[in-house]
Each structure stands twice: as C-alpha cells, then as structure tokens.
PDB file of N, CA, C and O in Angstrom, chain B, residues numbered from 101:
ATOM      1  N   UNK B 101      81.595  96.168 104.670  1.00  0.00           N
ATOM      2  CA  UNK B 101      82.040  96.535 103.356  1.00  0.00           C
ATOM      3  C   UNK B 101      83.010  97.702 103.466  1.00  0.00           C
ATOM      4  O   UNK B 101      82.779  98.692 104.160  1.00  0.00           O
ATOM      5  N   UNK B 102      84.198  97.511 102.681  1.00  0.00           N
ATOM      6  CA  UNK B 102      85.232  98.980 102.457  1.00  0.00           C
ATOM      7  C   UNK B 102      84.511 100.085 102.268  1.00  0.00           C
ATOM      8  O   UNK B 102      83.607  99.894 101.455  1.00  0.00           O
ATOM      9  N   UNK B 103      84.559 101.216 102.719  1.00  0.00           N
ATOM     10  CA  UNK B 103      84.141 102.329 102.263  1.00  0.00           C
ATOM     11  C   UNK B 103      85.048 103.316 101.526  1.00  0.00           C
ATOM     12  O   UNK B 103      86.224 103.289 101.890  1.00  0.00           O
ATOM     13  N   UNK B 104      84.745 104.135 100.612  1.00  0.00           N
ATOM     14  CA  UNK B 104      85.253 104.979 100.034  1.00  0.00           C
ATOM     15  C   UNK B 104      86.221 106.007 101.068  1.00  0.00           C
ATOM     16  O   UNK B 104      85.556 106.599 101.918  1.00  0.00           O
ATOM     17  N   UNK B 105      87.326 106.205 101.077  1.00  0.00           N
ATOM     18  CA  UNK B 105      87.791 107.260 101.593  1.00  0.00           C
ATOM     19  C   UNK B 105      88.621 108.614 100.803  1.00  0.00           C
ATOM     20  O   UNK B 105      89.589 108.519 100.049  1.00  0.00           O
ATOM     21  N   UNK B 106      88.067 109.600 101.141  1.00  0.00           N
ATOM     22  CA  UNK B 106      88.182 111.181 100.972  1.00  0.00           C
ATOM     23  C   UNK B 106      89.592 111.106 100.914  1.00  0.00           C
ATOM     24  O   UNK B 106      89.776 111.250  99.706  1.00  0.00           O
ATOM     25  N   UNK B 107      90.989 110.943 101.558  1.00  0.00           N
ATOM     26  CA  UNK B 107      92.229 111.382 101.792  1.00  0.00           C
ATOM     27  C   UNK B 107      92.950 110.713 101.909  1.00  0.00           C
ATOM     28  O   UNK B 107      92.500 109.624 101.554  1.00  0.00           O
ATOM     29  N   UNK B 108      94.622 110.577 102.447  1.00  0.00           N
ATOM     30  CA  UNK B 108      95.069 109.526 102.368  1.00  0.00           C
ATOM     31  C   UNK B 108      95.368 108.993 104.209  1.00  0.00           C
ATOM     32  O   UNK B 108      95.975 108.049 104.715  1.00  0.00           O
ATOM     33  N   UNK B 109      94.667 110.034 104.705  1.00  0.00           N
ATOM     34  CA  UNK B 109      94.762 109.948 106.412  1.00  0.00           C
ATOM     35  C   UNK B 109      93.217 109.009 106.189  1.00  0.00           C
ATOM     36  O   UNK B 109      93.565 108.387 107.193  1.00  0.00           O
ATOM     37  N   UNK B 110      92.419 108.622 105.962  1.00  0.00           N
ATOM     38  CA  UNK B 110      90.859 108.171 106.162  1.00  0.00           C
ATOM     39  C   UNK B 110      91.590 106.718 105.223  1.00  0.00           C
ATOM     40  O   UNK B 110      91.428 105.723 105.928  1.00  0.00           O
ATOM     41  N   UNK B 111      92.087 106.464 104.307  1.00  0.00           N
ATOM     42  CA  UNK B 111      92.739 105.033 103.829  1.00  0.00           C
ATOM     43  C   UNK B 111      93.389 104.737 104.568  1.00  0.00           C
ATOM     44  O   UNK B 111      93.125 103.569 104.856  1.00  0.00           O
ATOM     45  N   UNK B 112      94.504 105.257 105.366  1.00  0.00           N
ATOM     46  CA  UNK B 112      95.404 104.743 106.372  1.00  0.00           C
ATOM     47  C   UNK B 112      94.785 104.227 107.939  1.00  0.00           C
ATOM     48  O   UNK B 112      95.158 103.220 108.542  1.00  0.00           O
ATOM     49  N   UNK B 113      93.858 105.106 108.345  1.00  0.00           N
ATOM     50  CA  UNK B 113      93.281 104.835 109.132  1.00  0.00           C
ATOM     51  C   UNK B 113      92.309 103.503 109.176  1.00  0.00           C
ATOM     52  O   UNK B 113      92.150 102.719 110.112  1.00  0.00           O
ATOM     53  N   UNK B 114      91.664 103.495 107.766  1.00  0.00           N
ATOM     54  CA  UNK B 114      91.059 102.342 107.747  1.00  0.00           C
ATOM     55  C   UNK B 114      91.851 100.707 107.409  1.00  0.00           C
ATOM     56  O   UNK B 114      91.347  99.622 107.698  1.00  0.00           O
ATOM     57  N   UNK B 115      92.979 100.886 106.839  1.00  0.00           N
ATOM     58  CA  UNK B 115      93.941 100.261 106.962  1.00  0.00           C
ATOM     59  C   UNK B 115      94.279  99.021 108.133  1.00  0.00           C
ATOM     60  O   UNK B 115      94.303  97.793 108.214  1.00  0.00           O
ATOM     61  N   UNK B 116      94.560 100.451 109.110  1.00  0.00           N
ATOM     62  CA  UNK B 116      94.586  99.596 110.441  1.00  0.00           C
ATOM     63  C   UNK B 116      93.768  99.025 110.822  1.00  0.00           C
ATOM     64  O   UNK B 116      94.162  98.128 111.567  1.00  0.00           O
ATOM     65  N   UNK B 117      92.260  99.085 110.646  1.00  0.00           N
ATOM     66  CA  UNK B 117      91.010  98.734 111.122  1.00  0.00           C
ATOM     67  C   UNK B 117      90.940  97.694 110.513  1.00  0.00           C
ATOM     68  O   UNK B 117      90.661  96.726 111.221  1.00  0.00           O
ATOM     69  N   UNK B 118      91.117  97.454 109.218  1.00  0.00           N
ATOM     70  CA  UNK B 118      91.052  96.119 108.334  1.00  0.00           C
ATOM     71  C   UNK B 118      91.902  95.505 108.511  1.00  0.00           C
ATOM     72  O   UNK B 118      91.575  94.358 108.204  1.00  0.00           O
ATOM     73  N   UNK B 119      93.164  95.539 108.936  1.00  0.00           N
ATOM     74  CA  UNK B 119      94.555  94.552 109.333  1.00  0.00           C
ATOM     75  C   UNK B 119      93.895  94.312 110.553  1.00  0.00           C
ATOM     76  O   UNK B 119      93.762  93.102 110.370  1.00  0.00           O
ATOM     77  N   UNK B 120      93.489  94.461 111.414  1.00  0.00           N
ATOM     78  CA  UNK B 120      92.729  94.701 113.539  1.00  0.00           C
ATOM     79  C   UNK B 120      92.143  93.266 113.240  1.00  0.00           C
ATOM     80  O   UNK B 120      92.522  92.211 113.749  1.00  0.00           O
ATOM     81  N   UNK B 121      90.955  93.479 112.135  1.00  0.00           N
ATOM     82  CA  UNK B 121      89.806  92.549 111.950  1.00  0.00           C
ATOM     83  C   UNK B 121      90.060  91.559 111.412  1.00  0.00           C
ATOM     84  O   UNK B 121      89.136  90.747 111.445  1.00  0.00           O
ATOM     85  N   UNK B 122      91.183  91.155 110.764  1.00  0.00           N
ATOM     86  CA  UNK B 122      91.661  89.827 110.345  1.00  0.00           C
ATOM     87  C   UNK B 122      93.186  89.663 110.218  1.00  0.00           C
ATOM     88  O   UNK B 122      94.019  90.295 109.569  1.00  0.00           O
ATOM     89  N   UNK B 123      93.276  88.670 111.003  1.00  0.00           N
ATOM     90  CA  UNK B 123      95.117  88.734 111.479  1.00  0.00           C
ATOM     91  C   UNK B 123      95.493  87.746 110.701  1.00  0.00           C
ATOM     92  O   UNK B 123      95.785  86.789 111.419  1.00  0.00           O
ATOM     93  N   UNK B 124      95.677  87.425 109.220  1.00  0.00           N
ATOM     94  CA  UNK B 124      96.984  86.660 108.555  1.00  0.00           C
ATOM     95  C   UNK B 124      96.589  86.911 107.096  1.00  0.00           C
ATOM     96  O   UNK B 124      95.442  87.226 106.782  1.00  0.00           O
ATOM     97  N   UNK B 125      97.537  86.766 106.265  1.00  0.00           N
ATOM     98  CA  UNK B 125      97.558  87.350 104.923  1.00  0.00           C
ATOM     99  C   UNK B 125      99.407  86.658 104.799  1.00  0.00           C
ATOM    100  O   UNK B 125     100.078  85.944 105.544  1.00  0.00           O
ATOM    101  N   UNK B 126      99.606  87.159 103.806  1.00  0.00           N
ATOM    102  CA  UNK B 126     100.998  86.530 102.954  1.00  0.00           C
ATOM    103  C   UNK B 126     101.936  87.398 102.964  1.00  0.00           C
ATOM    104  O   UNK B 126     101.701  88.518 102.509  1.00  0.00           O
ATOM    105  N   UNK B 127     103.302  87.056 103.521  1.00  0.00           N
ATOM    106  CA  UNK B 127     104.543  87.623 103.556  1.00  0.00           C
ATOM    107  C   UNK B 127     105.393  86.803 102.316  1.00  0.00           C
ATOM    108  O   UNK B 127     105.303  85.681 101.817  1.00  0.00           O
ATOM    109  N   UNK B 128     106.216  87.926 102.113  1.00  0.00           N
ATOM    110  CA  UNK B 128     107.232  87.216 101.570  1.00  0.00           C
ATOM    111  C   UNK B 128     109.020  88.248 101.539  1.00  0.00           C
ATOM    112  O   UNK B 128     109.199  89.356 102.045  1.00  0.00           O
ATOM    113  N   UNK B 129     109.735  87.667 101.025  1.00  0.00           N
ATOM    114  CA  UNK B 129     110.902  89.237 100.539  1.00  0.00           C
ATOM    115  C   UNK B 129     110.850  88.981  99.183  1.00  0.00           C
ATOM    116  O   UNK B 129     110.640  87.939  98.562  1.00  0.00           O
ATOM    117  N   UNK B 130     111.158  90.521  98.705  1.00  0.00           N
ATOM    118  CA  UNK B 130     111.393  90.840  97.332  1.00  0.00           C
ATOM    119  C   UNK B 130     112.751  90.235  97.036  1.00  0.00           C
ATOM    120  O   UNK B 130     113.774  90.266  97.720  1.00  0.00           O
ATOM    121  N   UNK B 131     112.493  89.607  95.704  1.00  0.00           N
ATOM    122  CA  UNK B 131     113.797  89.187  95.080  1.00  0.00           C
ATOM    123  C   UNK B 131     114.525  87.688  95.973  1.00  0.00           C
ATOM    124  O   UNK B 131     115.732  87.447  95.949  1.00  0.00           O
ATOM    125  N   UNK B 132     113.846  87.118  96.458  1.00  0.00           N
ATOM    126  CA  UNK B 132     114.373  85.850  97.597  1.00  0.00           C
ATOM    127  C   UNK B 132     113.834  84.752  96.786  1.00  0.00           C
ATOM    128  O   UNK B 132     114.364  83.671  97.043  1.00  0.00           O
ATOM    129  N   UNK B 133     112.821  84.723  95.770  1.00  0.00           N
ATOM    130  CA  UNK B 133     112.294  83.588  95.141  1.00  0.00           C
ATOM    131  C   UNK B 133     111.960  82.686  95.774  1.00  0.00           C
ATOM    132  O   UNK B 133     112.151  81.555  95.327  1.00  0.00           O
ATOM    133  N   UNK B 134     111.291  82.892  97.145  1.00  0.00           N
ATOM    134  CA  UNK B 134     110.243  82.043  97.809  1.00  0.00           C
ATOM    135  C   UNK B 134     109.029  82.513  97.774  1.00  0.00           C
ATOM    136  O   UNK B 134     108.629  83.637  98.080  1.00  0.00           O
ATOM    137  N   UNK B 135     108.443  81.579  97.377  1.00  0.00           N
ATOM    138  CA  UNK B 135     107.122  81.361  97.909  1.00  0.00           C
ATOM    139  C   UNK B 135     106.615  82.550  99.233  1.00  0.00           C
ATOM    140  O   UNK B 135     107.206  82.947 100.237  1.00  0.00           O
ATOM    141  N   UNK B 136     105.169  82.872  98.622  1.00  0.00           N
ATOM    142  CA  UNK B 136     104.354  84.016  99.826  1.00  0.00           C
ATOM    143  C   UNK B 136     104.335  82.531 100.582  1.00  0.00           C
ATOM    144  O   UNK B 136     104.369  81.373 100.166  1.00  0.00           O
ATOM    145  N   UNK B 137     104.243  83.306 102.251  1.00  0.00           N
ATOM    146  CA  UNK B 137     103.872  82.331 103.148  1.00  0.00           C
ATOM    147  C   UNK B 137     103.068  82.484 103.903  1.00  0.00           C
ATOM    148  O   UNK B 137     103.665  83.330 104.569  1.00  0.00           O
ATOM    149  N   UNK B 138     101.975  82.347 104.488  1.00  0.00           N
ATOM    150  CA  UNK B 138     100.869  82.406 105.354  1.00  0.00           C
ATOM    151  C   UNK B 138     101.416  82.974 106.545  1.00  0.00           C
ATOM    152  O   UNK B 138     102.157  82.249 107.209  1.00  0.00           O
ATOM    153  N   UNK B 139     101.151  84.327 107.001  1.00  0.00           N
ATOM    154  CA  UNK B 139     101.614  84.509 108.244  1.00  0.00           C
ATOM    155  C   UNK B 139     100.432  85.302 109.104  1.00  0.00           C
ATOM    156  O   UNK B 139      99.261  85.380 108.731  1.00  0.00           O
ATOM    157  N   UNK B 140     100.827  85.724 110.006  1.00  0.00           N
ATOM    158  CA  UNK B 140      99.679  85.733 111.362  1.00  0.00           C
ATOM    159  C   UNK B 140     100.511  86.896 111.483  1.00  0.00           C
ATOM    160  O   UNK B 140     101.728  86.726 111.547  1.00  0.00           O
ATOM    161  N   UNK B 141      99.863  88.457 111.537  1.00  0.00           N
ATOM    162  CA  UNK B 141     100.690  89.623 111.840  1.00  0.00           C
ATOM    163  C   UNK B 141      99.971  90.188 113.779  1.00  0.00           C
ATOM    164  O   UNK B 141      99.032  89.806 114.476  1.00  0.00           O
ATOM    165  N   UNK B 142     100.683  90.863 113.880  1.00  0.00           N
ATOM    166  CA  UNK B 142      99.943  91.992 114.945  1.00  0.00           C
ATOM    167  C   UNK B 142     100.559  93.414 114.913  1.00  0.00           C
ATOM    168  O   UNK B 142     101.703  93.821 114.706  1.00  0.00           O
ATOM    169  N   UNK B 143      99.221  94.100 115.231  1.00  0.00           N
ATOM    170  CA  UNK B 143      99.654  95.312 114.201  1.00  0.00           C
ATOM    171  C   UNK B 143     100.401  96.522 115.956  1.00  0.00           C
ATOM    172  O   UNK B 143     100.122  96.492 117.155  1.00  0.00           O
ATOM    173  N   UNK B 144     101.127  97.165 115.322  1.00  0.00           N
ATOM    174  CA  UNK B 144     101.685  98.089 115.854  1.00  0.00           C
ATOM    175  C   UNK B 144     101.446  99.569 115.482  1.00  0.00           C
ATOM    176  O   UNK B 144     102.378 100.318 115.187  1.00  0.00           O
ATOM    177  N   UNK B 145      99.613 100.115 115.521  1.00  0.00           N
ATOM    178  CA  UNK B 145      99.663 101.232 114.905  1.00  0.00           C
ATOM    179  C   UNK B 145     100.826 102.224 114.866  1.00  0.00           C
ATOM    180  O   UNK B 145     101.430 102.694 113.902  1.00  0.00           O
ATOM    181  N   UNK B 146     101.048 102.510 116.863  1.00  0.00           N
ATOM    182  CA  UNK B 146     101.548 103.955 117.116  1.00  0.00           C
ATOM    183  C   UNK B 146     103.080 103.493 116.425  1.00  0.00           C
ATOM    184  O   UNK B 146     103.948 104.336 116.199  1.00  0.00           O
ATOM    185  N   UNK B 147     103.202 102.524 116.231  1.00  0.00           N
ATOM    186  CA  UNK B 147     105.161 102.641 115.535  1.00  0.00           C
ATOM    187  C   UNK B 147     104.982 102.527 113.865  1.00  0.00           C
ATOM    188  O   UNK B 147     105.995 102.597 113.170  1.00  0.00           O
ATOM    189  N   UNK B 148     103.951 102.387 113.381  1.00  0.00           N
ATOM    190  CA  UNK B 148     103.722 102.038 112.417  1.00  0.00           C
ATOM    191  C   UNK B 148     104.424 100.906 111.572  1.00  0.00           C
ATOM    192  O   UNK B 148     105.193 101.125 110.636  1.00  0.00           O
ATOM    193  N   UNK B 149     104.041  99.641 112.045  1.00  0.00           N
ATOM    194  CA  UNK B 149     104.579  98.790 112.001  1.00  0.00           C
ATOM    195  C   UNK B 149     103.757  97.386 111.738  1.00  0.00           C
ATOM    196  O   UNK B 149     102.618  97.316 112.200  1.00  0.00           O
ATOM    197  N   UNK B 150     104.159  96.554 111.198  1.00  0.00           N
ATOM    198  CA  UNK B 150     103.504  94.693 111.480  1.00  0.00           C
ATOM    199  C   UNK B 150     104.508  93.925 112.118  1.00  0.00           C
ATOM    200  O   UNK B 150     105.725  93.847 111.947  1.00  0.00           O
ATOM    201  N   UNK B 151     103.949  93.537 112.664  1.00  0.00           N
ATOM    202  CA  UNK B 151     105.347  92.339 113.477  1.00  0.00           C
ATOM    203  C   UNK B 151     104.275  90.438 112.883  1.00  0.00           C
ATOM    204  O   UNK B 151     103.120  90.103 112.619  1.00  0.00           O
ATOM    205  N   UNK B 152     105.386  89.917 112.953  1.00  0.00           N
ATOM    206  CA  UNK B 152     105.508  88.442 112.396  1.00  0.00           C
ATOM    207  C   UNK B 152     106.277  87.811 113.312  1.00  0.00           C
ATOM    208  O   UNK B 152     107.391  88.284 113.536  1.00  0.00           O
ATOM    209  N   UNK B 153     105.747  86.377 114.168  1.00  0.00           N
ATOM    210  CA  UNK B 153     106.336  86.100 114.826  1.00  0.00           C
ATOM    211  C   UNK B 153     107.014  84.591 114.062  1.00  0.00           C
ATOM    212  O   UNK B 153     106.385  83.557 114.286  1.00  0.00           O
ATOM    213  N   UNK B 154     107.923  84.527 113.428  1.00  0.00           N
ATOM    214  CA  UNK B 154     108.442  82.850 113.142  1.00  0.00           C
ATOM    215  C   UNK B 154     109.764  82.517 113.754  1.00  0.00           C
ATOM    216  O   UNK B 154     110.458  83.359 114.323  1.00  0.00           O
ATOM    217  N   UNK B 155     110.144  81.039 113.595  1.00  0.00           N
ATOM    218  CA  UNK B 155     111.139  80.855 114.123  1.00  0.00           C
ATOM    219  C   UNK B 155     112.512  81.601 113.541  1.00  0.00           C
ATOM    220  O   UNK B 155     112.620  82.338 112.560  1.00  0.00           O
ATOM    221  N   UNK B 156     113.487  81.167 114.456  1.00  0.00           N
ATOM    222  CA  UNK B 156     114.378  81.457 113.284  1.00  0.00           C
ATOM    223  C   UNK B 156     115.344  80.650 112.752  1.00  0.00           C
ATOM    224  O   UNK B 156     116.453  81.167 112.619  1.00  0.00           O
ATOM    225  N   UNK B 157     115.184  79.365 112.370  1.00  0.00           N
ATOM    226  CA  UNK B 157     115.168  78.477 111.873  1.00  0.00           C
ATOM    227  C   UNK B 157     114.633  78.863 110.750  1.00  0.00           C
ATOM    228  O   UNK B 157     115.394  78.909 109.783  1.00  0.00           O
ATOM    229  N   UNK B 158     113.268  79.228 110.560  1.00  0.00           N
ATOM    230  CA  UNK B 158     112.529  79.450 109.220  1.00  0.00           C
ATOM    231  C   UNK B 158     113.328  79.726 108.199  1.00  0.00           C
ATOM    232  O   UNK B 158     114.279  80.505 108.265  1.00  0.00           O
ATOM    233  N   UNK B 159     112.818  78.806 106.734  1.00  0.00           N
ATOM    234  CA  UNK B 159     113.808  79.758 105.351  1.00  0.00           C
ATOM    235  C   UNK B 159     113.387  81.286 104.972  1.00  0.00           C
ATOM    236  O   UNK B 159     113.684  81.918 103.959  1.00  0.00           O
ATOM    237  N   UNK B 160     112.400  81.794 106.388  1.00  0.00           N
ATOM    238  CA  UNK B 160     112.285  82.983 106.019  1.00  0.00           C
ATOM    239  C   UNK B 160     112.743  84.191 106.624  1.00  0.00           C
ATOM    240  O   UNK B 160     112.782  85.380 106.308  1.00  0.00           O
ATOM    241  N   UNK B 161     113.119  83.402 107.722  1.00  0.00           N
ATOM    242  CA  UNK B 161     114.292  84.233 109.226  1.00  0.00           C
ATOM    243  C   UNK B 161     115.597  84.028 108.670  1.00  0.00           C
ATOM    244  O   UNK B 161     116.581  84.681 109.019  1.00  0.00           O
ATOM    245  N   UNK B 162     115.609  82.885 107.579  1.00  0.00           N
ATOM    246  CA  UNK B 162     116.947  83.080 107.193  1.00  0.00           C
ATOM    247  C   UNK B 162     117.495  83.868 105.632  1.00  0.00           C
ATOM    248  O   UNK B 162     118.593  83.838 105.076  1.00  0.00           O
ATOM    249  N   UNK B 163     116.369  84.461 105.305  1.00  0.00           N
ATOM    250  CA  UNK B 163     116.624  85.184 103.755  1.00  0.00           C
ATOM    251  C   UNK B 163     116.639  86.813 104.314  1.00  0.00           C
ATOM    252  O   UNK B 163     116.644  87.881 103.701  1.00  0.00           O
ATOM    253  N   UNK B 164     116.643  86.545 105.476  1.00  0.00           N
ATOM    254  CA  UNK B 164     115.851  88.526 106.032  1.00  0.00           C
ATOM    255  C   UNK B 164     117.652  88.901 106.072  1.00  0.00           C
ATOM    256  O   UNK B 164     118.579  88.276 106.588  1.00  0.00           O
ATOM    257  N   UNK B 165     117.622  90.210 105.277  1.00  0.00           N
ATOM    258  CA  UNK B 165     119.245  90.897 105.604  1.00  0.00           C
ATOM    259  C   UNK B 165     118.863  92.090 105.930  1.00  0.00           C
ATOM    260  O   UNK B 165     117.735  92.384 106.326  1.00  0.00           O
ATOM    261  N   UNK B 166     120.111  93.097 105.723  1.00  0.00           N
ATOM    262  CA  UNK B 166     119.717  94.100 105.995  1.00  0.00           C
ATOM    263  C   UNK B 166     119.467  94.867 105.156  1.00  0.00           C
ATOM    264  O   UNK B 166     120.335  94.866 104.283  1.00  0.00           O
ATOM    265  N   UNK B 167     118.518  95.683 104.951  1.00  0.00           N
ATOM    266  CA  UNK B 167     117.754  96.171 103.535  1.00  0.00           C
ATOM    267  C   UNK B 167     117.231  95.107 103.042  1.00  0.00           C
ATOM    268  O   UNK B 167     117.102  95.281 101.830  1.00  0.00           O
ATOM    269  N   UNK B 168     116.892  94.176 103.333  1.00  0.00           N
ATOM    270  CA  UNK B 168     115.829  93.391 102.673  1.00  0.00           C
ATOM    271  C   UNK B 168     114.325  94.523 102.508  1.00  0.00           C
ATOM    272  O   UNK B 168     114.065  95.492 103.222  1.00  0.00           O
ATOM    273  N   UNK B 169     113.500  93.969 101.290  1.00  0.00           N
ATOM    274  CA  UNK B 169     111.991  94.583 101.681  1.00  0.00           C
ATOM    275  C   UNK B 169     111.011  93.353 101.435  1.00  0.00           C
ATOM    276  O   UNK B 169     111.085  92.602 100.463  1.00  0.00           O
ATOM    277  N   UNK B 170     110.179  93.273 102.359  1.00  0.00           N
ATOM    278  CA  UNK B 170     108.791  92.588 102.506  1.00  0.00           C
ATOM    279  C   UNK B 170     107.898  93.165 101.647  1.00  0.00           C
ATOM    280  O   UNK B 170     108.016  94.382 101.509  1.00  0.00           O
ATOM    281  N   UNK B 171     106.745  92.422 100.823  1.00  0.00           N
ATOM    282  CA  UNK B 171     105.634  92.473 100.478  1.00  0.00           C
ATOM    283  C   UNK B 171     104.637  91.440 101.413  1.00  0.00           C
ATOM    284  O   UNK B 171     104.717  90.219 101.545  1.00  0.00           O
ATOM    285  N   UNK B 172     103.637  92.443 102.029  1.00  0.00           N
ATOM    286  CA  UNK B 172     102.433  91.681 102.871  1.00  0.00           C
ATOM    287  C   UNK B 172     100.749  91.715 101.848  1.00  0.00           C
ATOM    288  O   UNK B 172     100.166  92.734 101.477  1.00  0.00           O
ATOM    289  N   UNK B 173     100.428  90.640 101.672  1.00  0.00           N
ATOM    290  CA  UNK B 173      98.969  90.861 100.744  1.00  0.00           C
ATOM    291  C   UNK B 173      98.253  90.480 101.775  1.00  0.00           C
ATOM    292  O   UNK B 173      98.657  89.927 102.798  1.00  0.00           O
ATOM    293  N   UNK B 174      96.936  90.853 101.426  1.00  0.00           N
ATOM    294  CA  UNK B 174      95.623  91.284 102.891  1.00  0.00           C
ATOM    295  C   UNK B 174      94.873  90.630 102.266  1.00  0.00           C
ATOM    296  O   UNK B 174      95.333  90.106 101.252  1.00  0.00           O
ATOM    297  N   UNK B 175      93.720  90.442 102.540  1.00  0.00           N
ATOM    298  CA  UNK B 175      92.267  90.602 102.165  1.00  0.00           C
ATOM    299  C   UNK B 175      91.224  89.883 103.541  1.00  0.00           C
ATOM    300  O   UNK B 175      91.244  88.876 104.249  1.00  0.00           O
ATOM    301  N   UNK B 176      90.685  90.658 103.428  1.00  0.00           N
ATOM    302  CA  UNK B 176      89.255  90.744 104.594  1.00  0.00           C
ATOM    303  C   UNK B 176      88.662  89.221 104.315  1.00  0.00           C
ATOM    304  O   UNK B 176      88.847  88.604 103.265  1.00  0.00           O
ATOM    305  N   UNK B 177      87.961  88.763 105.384  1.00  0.00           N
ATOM    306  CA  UNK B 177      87.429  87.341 105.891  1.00  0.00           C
ATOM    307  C   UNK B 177      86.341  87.839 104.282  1.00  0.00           C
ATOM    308  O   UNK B 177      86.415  87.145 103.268  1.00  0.00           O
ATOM    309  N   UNK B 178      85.431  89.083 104.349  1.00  0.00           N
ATOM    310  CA  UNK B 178      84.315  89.083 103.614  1.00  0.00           C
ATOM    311  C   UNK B 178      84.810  89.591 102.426  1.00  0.00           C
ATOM    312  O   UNK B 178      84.179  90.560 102.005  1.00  0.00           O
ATOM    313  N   UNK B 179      85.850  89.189 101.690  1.00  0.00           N
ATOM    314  CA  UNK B 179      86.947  89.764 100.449  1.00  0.00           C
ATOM    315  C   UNK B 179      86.335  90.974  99.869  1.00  0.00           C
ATOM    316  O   UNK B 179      86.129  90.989  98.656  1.00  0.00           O
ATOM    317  N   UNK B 180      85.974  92.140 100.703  1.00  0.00           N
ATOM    318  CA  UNK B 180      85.775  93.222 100.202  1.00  0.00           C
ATOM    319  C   UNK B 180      86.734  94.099 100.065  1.00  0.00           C
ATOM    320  O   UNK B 180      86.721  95.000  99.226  1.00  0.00           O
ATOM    321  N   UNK B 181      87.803  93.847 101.044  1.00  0.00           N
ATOM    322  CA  UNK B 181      88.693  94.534 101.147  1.00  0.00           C
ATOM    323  C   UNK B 181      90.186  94.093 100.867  1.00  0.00           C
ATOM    324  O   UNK B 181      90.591  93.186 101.594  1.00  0.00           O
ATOM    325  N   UNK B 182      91.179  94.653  99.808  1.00  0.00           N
ATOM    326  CA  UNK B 182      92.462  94.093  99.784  1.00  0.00           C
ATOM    327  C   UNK B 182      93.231  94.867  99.702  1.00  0.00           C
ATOM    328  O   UNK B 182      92.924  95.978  99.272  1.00  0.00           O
ATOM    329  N   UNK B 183      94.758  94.513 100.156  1.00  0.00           N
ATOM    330  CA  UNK B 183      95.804  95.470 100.288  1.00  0.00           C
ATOM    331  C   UNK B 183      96.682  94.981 100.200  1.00  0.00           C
ATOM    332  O   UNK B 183      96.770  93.895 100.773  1.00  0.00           O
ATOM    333  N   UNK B 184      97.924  95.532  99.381  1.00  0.00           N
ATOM    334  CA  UNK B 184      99.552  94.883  99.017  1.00  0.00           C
ATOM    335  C   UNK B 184     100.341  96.035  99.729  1.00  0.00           C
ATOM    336  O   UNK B 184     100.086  97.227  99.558  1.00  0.00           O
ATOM    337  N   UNK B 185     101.465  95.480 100.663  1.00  0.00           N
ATOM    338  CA  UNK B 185     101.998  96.320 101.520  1.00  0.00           C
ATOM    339  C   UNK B 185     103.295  96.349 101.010  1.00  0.00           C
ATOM    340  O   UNK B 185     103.500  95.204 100.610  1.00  0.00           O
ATOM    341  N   UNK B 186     104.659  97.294 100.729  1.00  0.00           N
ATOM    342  CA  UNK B 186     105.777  97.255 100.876  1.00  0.00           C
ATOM    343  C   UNK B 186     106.656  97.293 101.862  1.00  0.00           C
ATOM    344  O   UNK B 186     105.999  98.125 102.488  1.00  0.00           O
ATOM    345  N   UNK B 187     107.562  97.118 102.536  1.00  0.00           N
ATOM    346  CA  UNK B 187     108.252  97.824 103.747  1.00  0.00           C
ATOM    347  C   UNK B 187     109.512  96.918 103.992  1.00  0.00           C
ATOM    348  O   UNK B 187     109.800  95.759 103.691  1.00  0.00           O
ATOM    349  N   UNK B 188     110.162  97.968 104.687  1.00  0.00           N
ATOM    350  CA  UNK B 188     111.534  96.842 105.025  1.00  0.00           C
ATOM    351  C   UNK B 188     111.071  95.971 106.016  1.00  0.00           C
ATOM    352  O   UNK B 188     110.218  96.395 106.796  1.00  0.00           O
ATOM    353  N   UNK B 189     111.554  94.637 106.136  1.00  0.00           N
ATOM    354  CA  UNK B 189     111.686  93.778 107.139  1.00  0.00           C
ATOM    355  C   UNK B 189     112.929  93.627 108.187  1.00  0.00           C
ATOM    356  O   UNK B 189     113.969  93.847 107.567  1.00  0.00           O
ATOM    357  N   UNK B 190     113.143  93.378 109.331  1.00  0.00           N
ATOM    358  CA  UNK B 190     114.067  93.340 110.197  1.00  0.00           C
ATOM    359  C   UNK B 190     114.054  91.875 111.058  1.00  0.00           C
ATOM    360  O   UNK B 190     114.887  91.670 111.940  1.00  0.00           O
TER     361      UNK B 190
END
C-alpha cells in the first residue's frame, strides 16, 4: 500500500520505487491527438529520467519533435498507487 509521505524528497523517492515495481503504464505527447499507448518504461533514477524503447517507424517516434512534452500515467499492479507524469520527450 502507498504510504503517506512527509516532503517532496520521501514522494519522489517513492516514486521511483513504484515505477521499479511495475514497468508499463501509458505514454502519449501533448497536443499530437493520439491515443495513450501502452508502453514498457525503465527507469533511470540517477539521470532522472524514463526511457521507452519503440520503433521508429512507430506513429509515436514519428510525432516526437523538438520540445515536444510527454504525459506518462502509472498505476501499481495493486491500484493503490497512481501517478501522471509531465516531461519532455526526445
């Protein structure tokens, strides 16, 4: 179960722990009008980062520019836990 956290270093931290424990949740880009897509992340604490591996062929390797931003949605195998991510994509 999520636990309550005190700060915003004890949410972040647990963050990573809950992305660790279940690897796929929904990508998409803002403003591209596709469809979230099922993706499989691996996390990159020390760069602070998610990496996504698809082709690039994909209609989603092909909407990525520069300044594009990603939204990633989470939720834990035991849906206690959920999270909506912002960030640029590359």
């Amino acid at each position: 179960m999520a636990q309550h956290v005190a700060n915003d270093e004890e949410a972040i931290d647990q963050l990573w722990s809950r992305l660790n424990d279940t690897r796929s949740g929904l990508l998409w880009l803002v403003g591209s009008g596709q469809h979230p897509q099922p993706m499989t992340h691996i996390i990159d604490q020390d760069g602070g980062a998610l990496w996504f591996i698809t082709s690039i062929e994909s209609d989603l390797a092909k909407a990525v520019d520069f300044g594009s931003l990603a939204r990633f949605t989470y939720q834990s195998q035991k849906g206690d836990y959920h999270a909506a991510l912002l960030g640029s994509i590359e």
